[in-house]
MILUMGU-355236 format. One record per atom (N, C-alpha, C, O): residue number from 1; chain; x, y, z; atom name. Coordinates in steps of 0.05 Angstrom, whole numbers, plus 32768, in hexadecimal, padded with zeros to 4 digits. Layout:
<vofis>
 seq mol   c1   c2   c3 atom
 NUM   A    X    Y    Z   CA
...
</vofis>
This chain:
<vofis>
 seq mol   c1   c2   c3 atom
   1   A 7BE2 7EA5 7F4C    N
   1   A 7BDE 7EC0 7F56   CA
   1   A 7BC4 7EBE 7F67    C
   1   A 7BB0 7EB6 7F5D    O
   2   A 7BC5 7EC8 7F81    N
   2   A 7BB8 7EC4 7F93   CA
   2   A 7BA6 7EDF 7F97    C
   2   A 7BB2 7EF5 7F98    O
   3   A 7B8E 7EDF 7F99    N
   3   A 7B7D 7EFE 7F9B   CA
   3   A 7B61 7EF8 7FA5    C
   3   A 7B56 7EE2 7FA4    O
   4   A 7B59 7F0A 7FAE    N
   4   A 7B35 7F03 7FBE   CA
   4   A 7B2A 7F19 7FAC    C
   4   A 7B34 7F2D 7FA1    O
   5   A 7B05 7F07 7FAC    N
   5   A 7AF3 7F1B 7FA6   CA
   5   A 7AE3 7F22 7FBA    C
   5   A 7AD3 7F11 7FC2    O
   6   A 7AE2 7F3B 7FC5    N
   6   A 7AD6 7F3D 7FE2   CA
   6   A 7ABD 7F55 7FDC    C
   6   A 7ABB 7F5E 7FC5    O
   7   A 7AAD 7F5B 7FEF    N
   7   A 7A9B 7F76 7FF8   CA
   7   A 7AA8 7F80 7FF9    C
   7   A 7ABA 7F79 8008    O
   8   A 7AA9 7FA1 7FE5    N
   8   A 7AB6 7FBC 7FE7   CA
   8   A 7AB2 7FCC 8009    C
   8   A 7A9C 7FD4 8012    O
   9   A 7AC9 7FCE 8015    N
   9   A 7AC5 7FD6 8028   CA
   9   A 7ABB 7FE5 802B    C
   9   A 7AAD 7FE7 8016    O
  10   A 7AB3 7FFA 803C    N
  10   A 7A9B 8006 804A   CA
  10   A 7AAE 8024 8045    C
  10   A 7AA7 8039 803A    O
  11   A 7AC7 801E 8053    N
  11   A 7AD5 8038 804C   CA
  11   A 7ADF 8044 803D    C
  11   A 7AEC 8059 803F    O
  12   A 7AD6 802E 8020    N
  12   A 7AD8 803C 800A   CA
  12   A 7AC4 8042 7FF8    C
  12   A 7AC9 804F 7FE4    O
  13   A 7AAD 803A 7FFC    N
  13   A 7A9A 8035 7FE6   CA
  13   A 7A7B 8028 8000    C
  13   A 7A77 8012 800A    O
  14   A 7A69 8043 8000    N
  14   A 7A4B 8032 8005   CA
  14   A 7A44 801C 7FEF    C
  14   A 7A31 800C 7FF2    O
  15   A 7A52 801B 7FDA    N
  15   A 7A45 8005 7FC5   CA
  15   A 7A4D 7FF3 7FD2    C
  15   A 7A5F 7FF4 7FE2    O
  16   A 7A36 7FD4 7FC7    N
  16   A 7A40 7FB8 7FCF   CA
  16   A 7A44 7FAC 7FB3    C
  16   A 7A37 7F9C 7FA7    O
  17   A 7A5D 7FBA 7FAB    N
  17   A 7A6F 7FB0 7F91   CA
  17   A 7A81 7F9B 7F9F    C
  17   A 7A86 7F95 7FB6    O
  18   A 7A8A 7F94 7F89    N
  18   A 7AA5 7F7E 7F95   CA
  18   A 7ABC 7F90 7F91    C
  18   A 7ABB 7FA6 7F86    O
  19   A 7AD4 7F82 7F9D    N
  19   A 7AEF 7F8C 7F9C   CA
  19   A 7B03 7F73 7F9C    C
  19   A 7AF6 7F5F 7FA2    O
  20   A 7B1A 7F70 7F98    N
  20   A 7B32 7F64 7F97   CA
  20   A 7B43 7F6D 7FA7    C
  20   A 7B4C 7F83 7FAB    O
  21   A 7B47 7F54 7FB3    N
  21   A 7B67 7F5D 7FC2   CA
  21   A 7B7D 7F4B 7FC1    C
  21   A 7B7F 7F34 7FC8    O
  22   A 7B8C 7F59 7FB7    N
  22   A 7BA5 7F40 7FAF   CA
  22   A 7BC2 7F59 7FB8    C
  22   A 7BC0 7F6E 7FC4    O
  23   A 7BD6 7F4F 7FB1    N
  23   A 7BEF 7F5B 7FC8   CA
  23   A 7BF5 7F71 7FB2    C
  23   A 7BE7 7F6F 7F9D    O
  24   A 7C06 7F85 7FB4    N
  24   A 7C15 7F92 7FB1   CA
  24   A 7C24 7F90 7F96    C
  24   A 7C24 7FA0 7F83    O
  25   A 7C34 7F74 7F9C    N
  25   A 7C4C 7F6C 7F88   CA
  25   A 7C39 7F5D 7F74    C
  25   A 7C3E 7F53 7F5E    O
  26   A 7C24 7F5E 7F80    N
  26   A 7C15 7F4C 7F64   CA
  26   A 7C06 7F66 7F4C    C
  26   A 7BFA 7F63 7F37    O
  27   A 7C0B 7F7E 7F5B    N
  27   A 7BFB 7F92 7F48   CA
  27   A 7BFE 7F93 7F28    C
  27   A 7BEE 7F92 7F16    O
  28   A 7C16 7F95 7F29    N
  28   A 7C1C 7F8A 7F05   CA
  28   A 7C14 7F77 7EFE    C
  28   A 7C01 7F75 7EEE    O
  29   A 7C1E 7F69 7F08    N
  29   A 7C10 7F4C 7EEE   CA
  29   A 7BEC 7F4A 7EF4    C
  29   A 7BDF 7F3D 7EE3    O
  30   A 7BE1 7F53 7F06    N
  30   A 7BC4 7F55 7EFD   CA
  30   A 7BB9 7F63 7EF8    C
  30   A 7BA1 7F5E 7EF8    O
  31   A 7BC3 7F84 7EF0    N
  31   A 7BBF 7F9A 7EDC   CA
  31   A 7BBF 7F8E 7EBD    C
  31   A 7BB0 7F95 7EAB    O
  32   A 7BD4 7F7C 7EBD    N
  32   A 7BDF 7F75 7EA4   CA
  32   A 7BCA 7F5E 7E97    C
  32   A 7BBF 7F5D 7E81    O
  33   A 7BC8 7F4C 7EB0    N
  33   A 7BA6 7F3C 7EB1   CA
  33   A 7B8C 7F4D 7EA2    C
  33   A 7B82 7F47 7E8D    O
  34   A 7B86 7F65 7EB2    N
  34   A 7B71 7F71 7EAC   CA
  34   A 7B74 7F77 7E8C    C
  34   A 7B62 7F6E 7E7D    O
  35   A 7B87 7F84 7E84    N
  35   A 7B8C 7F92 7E6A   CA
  35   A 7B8B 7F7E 7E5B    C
  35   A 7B86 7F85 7E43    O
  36   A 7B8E 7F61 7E5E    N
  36   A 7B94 7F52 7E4B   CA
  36   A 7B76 7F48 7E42    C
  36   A 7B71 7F3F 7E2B    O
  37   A 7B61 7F49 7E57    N
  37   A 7B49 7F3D 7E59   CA
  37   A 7B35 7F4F 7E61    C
  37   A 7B1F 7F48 7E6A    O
  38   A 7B40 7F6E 7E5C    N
  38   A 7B32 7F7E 7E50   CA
  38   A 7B20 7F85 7E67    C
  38   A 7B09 7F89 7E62    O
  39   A 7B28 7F86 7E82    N
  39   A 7B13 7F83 7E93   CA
  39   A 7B0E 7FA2 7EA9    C
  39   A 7B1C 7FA6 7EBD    O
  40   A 7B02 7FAC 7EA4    N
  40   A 7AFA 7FCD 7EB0   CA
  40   A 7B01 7FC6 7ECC    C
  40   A 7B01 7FAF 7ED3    O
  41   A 7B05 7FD4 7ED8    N
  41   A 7B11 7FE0 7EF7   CA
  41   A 7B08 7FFE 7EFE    C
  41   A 7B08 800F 7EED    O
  42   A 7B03 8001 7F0F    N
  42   A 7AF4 801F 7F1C   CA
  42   A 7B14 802C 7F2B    C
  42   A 7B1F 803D 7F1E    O
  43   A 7B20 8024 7F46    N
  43   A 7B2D 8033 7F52   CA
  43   A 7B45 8018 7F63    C
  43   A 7B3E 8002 7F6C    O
  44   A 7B5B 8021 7F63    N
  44   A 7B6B 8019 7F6F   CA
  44   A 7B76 8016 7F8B    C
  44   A 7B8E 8016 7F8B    O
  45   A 7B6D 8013 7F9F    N
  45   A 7B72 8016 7FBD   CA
  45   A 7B94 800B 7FC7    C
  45   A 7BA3 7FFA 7FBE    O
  46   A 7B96 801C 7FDC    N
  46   A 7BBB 8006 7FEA   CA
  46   A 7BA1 8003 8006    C
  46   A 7B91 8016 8008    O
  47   A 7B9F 7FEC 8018    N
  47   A 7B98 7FE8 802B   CA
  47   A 7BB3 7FE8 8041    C
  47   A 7BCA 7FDE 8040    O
  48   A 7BA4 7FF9 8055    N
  48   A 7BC7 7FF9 8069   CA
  48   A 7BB2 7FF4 8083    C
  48   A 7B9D 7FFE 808B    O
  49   A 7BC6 7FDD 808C    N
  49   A 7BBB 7FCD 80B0   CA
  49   A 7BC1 7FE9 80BC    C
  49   A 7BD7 7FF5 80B8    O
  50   A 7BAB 7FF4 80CD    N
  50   A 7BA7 8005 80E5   CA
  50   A 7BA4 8001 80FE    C
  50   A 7B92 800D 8108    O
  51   A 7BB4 7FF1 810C    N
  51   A 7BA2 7FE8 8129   CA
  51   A 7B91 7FD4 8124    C
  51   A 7BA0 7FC2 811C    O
  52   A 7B7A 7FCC 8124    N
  52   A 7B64 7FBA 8126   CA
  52   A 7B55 7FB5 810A    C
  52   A 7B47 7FA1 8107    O
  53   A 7B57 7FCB 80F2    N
  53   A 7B4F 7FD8 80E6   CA
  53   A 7B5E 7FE4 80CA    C
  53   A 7B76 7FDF 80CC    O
  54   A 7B58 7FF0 80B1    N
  54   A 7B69 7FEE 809B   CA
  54   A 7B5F 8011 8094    C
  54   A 7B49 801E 8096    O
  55   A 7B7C 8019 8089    N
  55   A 7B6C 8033 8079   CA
  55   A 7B6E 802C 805F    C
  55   A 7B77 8016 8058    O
  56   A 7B68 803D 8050    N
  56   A 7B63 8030 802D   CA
  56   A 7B6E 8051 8021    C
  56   A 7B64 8066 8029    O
  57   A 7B7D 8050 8014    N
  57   A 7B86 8064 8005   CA
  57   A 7B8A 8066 7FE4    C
  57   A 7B99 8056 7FD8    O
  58   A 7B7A 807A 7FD6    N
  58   A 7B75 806E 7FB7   CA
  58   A 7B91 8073 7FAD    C
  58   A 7BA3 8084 7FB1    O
  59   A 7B8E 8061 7FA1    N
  59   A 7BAB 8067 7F8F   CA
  59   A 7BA2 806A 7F78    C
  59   A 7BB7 8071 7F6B    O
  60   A 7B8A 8069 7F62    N
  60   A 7B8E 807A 7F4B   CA
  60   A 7B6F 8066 7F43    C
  60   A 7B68 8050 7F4D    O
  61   A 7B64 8077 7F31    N
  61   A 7B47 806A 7F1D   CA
  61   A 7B4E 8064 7F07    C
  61   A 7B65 8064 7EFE    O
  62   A 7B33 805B 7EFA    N
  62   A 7B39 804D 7EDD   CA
  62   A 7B40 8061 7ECF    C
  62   A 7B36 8076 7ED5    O
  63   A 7B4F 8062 7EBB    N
  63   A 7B51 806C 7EA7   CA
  63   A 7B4E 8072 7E8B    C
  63   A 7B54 8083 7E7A    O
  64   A 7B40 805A 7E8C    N
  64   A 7B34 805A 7E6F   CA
  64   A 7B42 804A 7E5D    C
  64   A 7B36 8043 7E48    O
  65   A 7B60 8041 7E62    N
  65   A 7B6B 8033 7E4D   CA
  65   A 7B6D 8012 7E5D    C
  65   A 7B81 8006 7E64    O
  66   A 7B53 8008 7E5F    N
  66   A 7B4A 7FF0 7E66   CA
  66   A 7B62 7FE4 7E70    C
  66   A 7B71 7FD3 7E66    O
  67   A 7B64 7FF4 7E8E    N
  67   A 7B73 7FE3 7EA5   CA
  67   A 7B8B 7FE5 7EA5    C
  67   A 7B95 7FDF 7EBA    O
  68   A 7B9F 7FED 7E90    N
  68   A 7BB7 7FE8 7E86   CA
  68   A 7BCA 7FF9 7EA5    C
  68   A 7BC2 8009 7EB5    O
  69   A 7BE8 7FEA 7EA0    N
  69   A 7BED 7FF7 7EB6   CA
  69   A 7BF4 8014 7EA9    C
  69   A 7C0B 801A 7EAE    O
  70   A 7BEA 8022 7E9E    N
  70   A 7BEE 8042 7E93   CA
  70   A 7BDA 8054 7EA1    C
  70   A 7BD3 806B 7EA0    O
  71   A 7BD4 8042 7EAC    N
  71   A 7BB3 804F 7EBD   CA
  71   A 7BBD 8050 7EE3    C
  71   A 7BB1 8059 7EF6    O
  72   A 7BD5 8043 7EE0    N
  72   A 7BDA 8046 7EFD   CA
  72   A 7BF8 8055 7EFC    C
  72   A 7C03 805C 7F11    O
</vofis>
């Protein structure tokens, strides 16, 4: 399973937190990752190519039940 740890973009966050980016079809099984290894997550983004450029649209925050996919 293939995923980056990058600088939180700018258009989502002035923080210089990290973020992940890994595909789509991989969302389950590394929800399922997190929950198993217990690992906190803040907010969920879909990145969509714009021209030159990406918009970022949240698709849902933590929930509290450490990552699980019940939180998305």
């Amino acid at each position: 399973m293939a995923f980056y740890a990058l600088p939180t973009p700018r258009e989502i966050d002035i923080s210089c937190g990290q973020c992940l980016l890994f595909r789509a079809s991989q969302q389950v099984a590394i929800m399922q990752l997190f929950a198993i290894d217990k690992v906190r997550w803040s907010k969920l983004f879909r990145r969509i190519a714009v021209g030159q450029t990406y918009l970022y649209e949240k698709i849902t925050e933590y929930g509290g039940s450490r990552g699980t996919t019940a939180d998305i």
